[in-house]
PyMOL Python script that loads the backbone (N, CA, C, O; Angstrom):
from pymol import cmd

cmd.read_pdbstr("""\
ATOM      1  N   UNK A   1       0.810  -1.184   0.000  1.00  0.00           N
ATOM      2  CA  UNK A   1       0.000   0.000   0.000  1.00  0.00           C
ATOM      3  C   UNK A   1       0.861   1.259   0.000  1.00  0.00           C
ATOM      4  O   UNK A   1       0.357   2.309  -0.396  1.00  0.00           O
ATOM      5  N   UNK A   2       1.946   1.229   0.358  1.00  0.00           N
ATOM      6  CA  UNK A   2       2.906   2.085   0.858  1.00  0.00           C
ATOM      7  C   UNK A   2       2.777   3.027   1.654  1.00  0.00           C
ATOM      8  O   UNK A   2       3.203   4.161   1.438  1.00  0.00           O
ATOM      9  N   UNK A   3       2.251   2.714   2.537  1.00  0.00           N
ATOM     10  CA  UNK A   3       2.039   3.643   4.086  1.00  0.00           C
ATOM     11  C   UNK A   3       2.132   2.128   4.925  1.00  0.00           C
ATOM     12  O   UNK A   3       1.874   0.945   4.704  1.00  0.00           O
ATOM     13  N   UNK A   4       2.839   3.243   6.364  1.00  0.00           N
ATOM     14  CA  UNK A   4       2.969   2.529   7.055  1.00  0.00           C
ATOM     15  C   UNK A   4       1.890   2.598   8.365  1.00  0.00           C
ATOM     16  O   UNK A   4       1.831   3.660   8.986  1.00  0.00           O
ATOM     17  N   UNK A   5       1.138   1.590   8.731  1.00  0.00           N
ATOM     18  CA  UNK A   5       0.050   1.713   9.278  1.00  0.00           C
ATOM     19  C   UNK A   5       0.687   1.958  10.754  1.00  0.00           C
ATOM     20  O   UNK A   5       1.786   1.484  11.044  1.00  0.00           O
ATOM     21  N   UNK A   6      -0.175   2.831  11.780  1.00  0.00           N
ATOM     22  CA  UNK A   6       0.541   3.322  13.100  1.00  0.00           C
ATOM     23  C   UNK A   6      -0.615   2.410  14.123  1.00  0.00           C
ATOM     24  O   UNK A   6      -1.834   2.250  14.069  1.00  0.00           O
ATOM     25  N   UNK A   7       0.534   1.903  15.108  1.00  0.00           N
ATOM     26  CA  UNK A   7       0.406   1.301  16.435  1.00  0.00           C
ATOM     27  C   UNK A   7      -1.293   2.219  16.994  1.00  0.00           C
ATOM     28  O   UNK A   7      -1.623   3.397  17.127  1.00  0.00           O
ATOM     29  N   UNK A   8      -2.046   0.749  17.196  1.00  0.00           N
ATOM     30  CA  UNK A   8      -3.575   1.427  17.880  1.00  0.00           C
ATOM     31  C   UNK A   8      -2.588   1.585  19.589  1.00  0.00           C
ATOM     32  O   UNK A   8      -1.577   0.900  19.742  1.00  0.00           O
ATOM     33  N   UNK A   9      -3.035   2.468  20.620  1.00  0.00           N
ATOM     34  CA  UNK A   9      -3.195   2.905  21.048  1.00  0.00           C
ATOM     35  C   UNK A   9      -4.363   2.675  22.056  1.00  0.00           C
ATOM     36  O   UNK A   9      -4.138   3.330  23.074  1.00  0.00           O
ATOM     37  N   UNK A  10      -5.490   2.000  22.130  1.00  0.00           N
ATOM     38  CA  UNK A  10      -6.213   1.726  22.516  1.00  0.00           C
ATOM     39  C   UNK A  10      -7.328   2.524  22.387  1.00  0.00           C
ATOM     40  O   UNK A  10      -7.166   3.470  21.616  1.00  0.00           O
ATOM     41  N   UNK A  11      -9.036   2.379  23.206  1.00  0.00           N
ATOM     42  CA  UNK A  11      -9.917   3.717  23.127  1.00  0.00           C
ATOM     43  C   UNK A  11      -9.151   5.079  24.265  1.00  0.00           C
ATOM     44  O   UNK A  11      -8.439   5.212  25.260  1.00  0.00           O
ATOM     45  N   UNK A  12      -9.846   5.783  23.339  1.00  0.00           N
ATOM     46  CA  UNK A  12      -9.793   7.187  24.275  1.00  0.00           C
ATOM     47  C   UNK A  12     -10.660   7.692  25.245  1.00  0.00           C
ATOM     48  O   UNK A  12     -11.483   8.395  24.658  1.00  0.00           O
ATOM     49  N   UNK A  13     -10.910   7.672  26.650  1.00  0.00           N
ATOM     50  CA  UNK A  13     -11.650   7.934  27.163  1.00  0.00           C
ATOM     51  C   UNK A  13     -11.989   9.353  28.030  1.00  0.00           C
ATOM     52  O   UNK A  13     -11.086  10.116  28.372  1.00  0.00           O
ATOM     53  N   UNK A  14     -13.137   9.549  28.277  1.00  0.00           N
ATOM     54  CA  UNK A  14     -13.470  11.397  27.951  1.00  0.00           C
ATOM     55  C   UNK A  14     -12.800  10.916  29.412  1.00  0.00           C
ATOM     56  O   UNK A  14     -12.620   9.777  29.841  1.00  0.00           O
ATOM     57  N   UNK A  15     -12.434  12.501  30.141  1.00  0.00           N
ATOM     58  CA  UNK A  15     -11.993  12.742  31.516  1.00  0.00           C
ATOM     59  C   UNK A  15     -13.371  13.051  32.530  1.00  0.00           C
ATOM     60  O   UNK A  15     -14.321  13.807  32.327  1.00  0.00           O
ATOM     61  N   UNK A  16     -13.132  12.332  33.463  1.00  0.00           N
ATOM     62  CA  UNK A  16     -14.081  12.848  34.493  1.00  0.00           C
ATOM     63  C   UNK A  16     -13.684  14.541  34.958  1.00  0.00           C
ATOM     64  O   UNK A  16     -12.806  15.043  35.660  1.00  0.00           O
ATOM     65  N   UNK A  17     -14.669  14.998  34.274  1.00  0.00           N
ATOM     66  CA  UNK A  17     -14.384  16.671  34.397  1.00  0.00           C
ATOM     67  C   UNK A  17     -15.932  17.061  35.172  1.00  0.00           C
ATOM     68  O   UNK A  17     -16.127  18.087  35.823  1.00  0.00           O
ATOM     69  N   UNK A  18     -16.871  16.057  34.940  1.00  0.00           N
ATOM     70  CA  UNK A  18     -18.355  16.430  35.348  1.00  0.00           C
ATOM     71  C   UNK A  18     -18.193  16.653  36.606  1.00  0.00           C
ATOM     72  O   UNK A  18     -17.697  15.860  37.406  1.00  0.00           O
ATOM     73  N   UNK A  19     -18.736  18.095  36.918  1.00  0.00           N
ATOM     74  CA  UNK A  19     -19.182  18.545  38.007  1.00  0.00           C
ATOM     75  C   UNK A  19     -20.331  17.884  38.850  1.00  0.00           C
ATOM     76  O   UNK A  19     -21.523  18.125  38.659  1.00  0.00           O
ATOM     77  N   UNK A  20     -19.768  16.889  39.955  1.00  0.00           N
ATOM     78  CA  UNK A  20     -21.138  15.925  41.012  1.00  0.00           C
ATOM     79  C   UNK A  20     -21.639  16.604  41.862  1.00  0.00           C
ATOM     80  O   UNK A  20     -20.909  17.246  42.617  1.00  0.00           O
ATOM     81  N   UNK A  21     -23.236  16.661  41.998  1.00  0.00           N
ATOM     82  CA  UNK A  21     -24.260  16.958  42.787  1.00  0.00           C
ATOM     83  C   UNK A  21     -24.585  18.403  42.317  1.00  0.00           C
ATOM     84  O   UNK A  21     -24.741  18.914  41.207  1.00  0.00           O
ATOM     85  N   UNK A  22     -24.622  18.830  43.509  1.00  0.00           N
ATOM     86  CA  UNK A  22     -25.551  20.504  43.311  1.00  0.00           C
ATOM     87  C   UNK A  22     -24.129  21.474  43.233  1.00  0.00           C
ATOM     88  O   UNK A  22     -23.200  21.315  44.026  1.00  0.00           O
ATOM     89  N   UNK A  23     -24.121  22.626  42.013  1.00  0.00           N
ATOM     90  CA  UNK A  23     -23.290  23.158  41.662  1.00  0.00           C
ATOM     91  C   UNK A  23     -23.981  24.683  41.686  1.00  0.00           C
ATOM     92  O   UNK A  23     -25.201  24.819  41.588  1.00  0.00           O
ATOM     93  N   UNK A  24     -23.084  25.786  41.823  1.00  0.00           N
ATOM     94  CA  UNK A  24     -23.411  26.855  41.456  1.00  0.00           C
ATOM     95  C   UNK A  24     -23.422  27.421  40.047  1.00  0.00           C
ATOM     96  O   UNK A  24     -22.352  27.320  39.446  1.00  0.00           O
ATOM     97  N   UNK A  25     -24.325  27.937  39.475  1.00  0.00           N
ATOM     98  CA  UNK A  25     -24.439  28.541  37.952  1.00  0.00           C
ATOM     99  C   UNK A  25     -23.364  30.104  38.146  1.00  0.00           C
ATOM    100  O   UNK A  25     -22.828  30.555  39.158  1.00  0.00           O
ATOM    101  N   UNK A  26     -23.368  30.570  36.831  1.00  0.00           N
ATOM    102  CA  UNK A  26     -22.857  31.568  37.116  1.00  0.00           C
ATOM    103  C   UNK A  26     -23.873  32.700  37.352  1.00  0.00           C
ATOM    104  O   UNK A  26     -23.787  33.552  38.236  1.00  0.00           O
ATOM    105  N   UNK A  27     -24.946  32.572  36.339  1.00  0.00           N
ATOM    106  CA  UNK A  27     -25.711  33.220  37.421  1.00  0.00           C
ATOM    107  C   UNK A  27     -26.434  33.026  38.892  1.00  0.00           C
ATOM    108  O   UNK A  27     -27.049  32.056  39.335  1.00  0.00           O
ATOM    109  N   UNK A  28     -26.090  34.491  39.569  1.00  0.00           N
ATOM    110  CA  UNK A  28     -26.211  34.549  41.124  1.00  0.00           C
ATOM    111  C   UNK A  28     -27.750  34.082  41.353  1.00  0.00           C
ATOM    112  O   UNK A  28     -28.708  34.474  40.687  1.00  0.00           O
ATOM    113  N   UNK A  29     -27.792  33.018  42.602  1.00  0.00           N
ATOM    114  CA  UNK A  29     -28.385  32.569  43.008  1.00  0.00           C
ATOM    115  C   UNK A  29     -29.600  31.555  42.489  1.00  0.00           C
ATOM    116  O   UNK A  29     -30.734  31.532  42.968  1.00  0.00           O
ATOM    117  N   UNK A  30     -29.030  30.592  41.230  1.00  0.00           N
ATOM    118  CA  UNK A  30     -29.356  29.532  40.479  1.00  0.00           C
ATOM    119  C   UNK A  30     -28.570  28.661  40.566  1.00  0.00           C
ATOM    120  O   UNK A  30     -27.435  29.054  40.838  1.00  0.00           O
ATOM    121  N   UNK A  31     -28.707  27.481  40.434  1.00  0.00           N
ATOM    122  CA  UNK A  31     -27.842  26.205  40.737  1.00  0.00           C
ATOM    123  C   UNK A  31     -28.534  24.950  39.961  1.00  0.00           C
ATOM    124  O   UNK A  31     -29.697  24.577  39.810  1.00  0.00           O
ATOM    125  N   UNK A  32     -27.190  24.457  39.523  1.00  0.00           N
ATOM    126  CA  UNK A  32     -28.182  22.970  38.422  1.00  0.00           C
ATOM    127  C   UNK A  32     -27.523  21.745  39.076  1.00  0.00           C
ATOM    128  O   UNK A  32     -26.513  21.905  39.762  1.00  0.00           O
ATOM    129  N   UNK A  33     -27.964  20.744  38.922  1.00  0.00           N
ATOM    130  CA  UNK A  33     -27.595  19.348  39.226  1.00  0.00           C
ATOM    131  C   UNK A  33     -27.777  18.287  38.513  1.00  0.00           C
ATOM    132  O   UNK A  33     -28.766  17.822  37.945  1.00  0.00           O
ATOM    133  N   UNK A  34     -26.049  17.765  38.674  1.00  0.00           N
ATOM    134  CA  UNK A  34     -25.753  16.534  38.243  1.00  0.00           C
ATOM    135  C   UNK A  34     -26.061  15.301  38.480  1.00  0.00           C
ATOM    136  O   UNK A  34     -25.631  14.594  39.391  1.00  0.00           O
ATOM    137  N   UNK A  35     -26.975  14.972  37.476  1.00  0.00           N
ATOM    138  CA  UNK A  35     -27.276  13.636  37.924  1.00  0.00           C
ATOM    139  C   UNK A  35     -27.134  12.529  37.467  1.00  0.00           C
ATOM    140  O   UNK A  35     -27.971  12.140  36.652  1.00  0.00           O
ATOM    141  N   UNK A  36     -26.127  11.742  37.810  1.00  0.00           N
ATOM    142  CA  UNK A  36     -24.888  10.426  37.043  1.00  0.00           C
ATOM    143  C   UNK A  36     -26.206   9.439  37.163  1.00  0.00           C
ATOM    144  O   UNK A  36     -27.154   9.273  37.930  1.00  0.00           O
ATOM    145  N   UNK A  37     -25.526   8.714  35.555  1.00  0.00           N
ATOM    146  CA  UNK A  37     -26.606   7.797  35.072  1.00  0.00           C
ATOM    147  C   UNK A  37     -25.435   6.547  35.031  1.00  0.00           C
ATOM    148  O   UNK A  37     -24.295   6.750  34.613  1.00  0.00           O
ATOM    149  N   UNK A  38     -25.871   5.332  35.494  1.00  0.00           N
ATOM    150  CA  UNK A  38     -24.699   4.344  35.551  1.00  0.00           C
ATOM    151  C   UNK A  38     -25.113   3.868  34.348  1.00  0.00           C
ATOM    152  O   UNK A  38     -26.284   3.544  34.150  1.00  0.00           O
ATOM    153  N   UNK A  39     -23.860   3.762  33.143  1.00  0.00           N
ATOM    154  CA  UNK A  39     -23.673   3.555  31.638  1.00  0.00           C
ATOM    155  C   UNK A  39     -24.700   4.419  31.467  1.00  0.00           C
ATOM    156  O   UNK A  39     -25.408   3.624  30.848  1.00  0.00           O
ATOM    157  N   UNK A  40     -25.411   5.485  31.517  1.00  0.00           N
ATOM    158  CA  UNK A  40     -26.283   6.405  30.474  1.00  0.00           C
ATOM    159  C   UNK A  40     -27.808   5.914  30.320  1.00  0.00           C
ATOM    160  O   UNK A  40     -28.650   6.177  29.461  1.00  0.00           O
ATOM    161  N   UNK A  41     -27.867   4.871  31.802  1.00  0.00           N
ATOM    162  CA  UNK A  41     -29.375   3.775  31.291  1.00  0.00           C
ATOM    163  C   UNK A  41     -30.545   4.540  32.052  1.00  0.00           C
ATOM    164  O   UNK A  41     -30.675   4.005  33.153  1.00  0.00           O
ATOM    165  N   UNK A  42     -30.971   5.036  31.974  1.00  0.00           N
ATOM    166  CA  UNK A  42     -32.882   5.062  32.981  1.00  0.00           C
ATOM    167  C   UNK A  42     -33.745   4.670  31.606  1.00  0.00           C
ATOM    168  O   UNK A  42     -33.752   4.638  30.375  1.00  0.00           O
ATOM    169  N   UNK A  43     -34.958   4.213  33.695  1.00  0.00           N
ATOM    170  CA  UNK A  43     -36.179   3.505  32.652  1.00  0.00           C
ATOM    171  C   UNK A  43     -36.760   4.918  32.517  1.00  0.00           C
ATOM    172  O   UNK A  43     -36.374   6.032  32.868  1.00  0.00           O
ATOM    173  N   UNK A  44     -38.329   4.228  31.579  1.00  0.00           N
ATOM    174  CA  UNK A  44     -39.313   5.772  31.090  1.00  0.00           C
ATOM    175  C   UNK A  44     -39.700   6.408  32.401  1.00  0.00           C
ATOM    176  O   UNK A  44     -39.454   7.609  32.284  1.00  0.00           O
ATOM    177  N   UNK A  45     -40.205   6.144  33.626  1.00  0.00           N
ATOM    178  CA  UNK A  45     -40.861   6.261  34.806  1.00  0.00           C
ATOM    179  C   UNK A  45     -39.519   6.958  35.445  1.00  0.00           C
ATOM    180  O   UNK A  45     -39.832   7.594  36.452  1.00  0.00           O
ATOM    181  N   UNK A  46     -38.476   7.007  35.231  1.00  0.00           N
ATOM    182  CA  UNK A  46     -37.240   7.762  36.287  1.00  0.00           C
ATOM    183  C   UNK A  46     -37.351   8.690  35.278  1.00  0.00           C
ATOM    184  O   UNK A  46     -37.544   9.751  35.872  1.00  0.00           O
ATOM    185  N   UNK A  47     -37.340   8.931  33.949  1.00  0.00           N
ATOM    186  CA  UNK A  47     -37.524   9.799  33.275  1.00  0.00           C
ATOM    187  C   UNK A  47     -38.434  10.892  33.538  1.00  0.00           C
ATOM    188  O   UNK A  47     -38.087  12.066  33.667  1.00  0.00           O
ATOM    189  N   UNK A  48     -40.040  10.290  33.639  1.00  0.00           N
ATOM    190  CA  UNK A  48     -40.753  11.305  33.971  1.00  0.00           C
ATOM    191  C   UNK A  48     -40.109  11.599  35.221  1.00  0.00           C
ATOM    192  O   UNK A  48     -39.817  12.782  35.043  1.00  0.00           O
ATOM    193  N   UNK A  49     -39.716  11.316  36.312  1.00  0.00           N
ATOM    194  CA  UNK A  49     -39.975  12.125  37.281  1.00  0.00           C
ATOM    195  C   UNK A  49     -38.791  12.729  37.263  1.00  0.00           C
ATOM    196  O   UNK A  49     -38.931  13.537  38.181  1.00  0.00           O
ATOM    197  N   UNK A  50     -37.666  12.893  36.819  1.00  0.00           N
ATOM    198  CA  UNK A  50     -36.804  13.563  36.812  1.00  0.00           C
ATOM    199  C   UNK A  50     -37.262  15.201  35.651  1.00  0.00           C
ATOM    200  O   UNK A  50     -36.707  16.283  35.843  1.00  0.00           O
ATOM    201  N   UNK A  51     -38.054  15.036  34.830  1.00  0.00           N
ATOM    202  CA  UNK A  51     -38.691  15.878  33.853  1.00  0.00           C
ATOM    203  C   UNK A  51     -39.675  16.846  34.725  1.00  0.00           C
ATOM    204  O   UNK A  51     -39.951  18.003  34.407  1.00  0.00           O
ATOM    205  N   UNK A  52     -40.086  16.261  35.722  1.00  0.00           N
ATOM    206  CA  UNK A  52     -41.326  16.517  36.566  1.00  0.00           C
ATOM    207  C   UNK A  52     -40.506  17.301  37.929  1.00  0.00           C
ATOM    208  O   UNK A  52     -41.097  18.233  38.476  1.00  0.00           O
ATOM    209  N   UNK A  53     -39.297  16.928  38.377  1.00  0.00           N
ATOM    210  CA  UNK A  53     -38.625  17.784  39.484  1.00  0.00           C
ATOM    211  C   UNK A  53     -37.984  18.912  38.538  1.00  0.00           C
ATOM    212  O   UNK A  53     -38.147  19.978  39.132  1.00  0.00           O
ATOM    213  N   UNK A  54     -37.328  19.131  37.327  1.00  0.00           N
ATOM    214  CA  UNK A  54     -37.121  19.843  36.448  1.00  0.00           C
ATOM    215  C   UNK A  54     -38.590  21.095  36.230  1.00  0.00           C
ATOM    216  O   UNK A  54     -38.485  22.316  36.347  1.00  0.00           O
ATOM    217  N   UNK A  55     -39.227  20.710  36.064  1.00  0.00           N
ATOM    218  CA  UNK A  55     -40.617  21.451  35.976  1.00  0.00           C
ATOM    219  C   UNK A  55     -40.992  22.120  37.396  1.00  0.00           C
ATOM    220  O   UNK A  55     -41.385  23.269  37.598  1.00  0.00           O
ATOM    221  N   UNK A  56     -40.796  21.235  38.188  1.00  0.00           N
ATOM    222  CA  UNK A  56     -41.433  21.896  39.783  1.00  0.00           C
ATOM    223  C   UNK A  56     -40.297  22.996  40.262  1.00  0.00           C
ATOM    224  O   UNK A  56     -40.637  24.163  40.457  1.00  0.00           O
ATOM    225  N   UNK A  57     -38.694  22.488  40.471  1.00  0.00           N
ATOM    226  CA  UNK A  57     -37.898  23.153  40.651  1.00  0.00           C
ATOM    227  C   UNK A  57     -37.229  24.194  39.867  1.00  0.00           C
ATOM    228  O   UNK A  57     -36.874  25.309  40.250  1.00  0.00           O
ATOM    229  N   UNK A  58     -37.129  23.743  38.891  1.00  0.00           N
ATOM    230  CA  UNK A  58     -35.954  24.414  37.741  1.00  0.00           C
ATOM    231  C   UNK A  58     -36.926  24.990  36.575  1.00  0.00           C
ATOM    232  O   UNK A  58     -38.062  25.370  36.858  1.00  0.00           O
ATOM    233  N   UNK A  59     -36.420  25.035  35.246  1.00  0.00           N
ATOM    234  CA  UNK A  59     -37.357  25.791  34.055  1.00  0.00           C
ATOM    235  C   UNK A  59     -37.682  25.046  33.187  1.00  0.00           C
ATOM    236  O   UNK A  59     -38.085  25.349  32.064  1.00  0.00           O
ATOM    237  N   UNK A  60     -37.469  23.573  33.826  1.00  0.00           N
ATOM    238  CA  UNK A  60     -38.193  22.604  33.100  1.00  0.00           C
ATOM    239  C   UNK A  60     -37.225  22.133  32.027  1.00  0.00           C
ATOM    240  O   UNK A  60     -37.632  21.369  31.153  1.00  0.00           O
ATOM    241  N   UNK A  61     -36.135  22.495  32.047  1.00  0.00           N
ATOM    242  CA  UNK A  61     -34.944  22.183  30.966  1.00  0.00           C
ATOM    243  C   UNK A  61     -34.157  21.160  31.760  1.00  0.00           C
ATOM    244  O   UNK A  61     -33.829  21.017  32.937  1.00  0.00           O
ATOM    245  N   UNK A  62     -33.987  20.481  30.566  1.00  0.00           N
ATOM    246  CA  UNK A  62     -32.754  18.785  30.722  1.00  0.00           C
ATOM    247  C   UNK A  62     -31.515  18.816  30.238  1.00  0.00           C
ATOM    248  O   UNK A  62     -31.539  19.367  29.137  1.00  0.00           O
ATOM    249  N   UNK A  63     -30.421  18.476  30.550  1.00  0.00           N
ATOM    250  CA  UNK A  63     -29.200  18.498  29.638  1.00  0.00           C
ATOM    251  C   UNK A  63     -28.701  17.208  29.625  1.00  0.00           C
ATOM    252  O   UNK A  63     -28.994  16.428  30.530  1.00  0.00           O
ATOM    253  N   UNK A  64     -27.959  16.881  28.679  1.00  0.00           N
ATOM    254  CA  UNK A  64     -26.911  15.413  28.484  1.00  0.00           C
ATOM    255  C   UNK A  64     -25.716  15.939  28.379  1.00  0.00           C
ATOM    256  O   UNK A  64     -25.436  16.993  27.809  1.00  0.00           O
ATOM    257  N   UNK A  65     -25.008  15.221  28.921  1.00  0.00           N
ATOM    258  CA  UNK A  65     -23.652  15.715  28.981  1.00  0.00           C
ATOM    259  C   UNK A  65     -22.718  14.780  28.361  1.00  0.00           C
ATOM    260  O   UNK A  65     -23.328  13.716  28.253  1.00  0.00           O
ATOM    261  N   UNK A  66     -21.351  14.642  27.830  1.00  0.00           N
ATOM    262  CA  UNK A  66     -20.651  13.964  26.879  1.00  0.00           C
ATOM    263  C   UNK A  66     -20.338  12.335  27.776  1.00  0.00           C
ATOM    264  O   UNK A  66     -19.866  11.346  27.213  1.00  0.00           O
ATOM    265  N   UNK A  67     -20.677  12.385  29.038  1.00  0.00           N
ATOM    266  CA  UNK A  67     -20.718  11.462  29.734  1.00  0.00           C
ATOM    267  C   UNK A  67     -22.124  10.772  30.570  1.00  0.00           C
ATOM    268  O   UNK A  67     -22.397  10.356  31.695  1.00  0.00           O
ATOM    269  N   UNK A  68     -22.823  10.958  29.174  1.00  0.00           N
ATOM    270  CA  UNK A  68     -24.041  10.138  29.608  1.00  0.00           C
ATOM    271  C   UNK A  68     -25.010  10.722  30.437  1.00  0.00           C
ATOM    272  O   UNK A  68     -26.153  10.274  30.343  1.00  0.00           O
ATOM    273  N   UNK A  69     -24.752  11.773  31.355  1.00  0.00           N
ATOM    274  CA  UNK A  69     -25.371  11.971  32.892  1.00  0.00           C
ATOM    275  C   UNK A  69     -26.313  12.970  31.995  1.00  0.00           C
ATOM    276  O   UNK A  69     -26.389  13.221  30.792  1.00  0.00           O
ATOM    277  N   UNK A  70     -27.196  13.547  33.529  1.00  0.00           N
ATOM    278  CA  UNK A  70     -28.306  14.766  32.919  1.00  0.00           C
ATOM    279  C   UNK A  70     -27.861  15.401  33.801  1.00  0.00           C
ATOM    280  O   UNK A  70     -27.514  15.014  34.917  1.00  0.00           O
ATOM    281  N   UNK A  71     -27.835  16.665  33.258  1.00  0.00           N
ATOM    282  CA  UNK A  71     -28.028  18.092  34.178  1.00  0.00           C
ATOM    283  C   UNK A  71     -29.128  18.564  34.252  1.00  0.00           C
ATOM    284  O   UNK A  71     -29.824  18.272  33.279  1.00  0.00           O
ATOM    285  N   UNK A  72     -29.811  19.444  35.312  1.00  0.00           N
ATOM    286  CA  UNK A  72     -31.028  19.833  35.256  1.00  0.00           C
ATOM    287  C   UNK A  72     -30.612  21.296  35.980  1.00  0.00           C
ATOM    288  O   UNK A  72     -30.267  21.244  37.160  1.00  0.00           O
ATOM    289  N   UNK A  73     -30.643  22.838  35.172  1.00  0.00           N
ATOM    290  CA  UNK A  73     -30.197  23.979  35.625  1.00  0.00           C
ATOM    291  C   UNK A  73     -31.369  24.554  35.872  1.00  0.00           C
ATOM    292  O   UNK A  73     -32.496  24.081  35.725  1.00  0.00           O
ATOM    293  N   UNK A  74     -30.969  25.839  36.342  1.00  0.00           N
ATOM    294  CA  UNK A  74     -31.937  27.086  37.184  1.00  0.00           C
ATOM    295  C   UNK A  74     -32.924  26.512  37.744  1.00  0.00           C
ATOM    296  O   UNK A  74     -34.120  26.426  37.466  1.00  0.00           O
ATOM    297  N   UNK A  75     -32.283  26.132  38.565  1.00  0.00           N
ATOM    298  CA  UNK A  75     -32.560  25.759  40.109  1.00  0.00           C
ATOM    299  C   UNK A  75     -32.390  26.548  40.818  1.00  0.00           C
ATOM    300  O   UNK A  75     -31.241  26.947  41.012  1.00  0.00           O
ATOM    301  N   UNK A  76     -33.677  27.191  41.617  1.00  0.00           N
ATOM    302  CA  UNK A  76     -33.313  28.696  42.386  1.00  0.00           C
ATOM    303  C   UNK A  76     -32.745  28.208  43.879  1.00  0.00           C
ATOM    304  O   UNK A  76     -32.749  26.986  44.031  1.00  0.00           O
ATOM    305  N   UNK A  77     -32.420  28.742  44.628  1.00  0.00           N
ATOM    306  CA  UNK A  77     -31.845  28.783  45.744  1.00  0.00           C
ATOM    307  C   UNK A  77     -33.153  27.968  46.679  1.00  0.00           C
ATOM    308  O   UNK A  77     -32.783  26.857  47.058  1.00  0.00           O
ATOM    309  N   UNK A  78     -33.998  28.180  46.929  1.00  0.00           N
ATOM    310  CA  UNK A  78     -35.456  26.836  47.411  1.00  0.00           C
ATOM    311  C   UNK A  78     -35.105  25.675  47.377  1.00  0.00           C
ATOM    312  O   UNK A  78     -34.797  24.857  48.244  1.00  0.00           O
ATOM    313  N   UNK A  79     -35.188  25.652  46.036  1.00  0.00           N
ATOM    314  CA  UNK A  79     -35.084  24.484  45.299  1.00  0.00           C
ATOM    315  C   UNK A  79     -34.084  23.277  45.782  1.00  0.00           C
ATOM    316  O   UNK A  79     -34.294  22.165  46.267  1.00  0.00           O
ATOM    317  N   UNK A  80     -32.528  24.234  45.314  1.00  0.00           N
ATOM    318  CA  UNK A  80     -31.291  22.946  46.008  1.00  0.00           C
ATOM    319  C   UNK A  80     -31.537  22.553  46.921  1.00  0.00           C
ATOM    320  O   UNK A  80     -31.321  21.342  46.870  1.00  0.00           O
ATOM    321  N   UNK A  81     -32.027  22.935  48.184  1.00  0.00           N
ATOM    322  CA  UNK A  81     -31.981  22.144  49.089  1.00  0.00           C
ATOM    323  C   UNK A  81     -32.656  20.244  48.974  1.00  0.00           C
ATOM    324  O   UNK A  81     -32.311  19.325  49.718  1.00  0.00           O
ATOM    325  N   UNK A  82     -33.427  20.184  48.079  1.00  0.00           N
ATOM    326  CA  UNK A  82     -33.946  19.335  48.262  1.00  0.00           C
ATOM    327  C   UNK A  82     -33.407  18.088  47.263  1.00  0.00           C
ATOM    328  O   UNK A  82     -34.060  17.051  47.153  1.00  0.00           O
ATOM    329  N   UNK A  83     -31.813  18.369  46.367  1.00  0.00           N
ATOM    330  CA  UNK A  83     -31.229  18.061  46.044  1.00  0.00           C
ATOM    331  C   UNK A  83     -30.039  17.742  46.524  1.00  0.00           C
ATOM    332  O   UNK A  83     -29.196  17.225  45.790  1.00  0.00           O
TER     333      UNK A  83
END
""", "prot")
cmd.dss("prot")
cmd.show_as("cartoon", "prot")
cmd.util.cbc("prot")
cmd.orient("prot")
């Protein structure tokens, strides 16, 4: 072929950089939380209710993060505690 094929290396794996539990936003006095999913799995029923504390607490917004987990932000200062 005339190239020389290069040594695998193995997979690359992302860094645990995720911020765990209740974190401060940058905006003052909002806070979102991390919530680690073991391998990235929930059933439909942990779903809703995680959609449903998102709605009661926060603005009803979900995030995925490059490591599987959900974030759930603006979370007012009330709220964390119960996180």
């Amino acid at each position: 072929m005339g190239k020389k094929f290069q040594q695998y290396a193995g997979p690359v794996f992302i860094r645990r950089t995720d911020h765990e539990g209740v974190q401060p936003q940058k905006v003052e006095g909002y806070w979102y939380v991390n919530i680690p999913l073991l391998g990235g799995r929930l059933t439909s029923s942990l779903m809703i209710q995680i959609a449903d504390l998102a709605d009661k607490f926060g603005s009803g917004e979900l995030r995925l993060t490059p490591t599987q987990n959900i974030i759930m932000p603006n979370i007012k200062e009330d709220g964390k505690k119960l996180f």
